[in-house]
N, C-alpha and C positions, 0 to 999 in steps of 0.2 A: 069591882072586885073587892070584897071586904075585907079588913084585917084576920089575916089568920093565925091560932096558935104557932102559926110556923116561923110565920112572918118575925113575930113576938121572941121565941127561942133564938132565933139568927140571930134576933140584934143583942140580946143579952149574954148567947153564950162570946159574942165578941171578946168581951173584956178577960176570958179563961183563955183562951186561944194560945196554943205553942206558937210563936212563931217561927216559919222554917225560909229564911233568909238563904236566897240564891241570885246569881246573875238575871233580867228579866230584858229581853229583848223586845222594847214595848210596840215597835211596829210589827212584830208576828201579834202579840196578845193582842192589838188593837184591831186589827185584821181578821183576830180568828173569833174575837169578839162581835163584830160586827155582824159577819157570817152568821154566827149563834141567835142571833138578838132579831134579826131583817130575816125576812123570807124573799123570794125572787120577786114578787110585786113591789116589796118596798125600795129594793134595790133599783128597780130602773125607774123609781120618780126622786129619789136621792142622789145631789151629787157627792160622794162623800172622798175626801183628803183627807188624807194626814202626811204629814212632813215633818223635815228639824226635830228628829223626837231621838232623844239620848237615851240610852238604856239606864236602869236603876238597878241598885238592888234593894231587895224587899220580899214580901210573901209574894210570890206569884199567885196565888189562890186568894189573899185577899186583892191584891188591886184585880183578880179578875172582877170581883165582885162589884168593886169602885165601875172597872169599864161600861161591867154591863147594866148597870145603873145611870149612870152619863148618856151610854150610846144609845139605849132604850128610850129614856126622856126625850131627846135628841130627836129622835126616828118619831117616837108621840108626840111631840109638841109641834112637830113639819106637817104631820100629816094630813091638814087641811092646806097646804104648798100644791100646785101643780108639779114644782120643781122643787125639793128641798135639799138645803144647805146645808151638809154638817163638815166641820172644818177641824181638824184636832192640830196642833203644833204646839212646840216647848219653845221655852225660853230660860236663860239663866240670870240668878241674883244671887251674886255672892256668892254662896256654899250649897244656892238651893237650884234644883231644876223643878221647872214649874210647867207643868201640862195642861194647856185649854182646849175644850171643847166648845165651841162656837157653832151657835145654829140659827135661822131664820123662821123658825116659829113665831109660836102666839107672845112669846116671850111675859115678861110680869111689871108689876108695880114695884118700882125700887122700894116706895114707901114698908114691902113685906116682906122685904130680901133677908129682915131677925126669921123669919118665921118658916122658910125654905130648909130649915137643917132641922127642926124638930120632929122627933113622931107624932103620929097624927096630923102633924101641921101640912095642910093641900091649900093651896091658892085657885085649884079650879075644881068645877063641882065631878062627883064622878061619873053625873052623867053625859056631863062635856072632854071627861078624861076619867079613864078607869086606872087605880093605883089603888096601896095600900095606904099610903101616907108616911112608907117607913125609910123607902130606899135611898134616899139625901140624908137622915139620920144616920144611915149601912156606912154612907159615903164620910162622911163625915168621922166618925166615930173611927174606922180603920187608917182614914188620913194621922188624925191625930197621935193613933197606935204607934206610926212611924213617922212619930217627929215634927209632921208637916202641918199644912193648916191647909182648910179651902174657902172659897168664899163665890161671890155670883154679882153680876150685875148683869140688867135687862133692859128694855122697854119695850110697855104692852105693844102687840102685833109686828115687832122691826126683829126680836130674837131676844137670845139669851146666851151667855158666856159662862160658864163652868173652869174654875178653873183649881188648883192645888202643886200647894208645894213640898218637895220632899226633898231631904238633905242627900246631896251624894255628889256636889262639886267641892274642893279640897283647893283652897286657897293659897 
């Protein structure tokens, strides 16, 4: 799928964006995300969890977007699994709750884990994986908007770990 001017506008009008901060009950969005993103095929060769997952507040319309960037990859990266694995659960540090998504994919090279959050930047070709190249940019960019940070570790064929923090534990 090639870059489109759309693709291009979503990421830029990011930075103007009102943001409309409410309560986010993240196991319905992770749930209704999933639904969104999977069709009924992909569904019965994915085993997909989530657990331990604390609500936030935030945009709900932005981390929809984080989700369905995560859980897409997620579901794209299995897809050559008989069985795949994707696993979401939270964790706390500190002041931060931290949500990872964990899957058993083609997973990548730590050696290019800089190059995972840039536009344009793809570690596989499109015709081994179709993307635009923009949506860990999406991901990134709107983590940031709210305070948090994300980052990744992998390795090739065993999976990949997504993971970000966003402040909403009160020490």
């Amino acid at each position: 799928m090639p870059l489109t001017i759309d693709d291009l506008l979503s990421f830029s009008r990011l930075g103007r964006a009102a943001f409309k901060y409410s309560e986010i009950d993240m196991e319905k969005l992770i749930q209704s995300t999933y639904y969104d993103v999977t069709n009924i095929e992909e569904r019965q060769r994915i085993d997909f969890e989530f657990h331990d997952l604390e609500n936030i507040s935030g945009d709900r319309n932005l981390l929809k977007v984080v989700w369905t960037n995560l859980i897409s990859n997620a579901a794209k990266f299995t897809a050559n699994r008989d069985t795949a694995i994707i696993e979401i659960y939270c964790t706390t540090e500190e002041q931060y709750i931290i949500y990872h998504i964990k899957d058993n994919g083609v997973g990548f090279d730590m050696k290019y884990v800089d190059k995972l959050f840039g536009v344009f930047q793809r570690l596989h070709s499109e015709e081994e994986f179709s993307g635009t190249g923009v949506g860990l940019a999406l991901v990134q960019r709107i983590i940031l908007q709210h305070n948090g940070r994300v980052w990744a570790k992998g390795e090739i064929d065993k999976g990949a770990e997504f993971s970000f923090s966003l402040p909403g534990r009160h020490v």
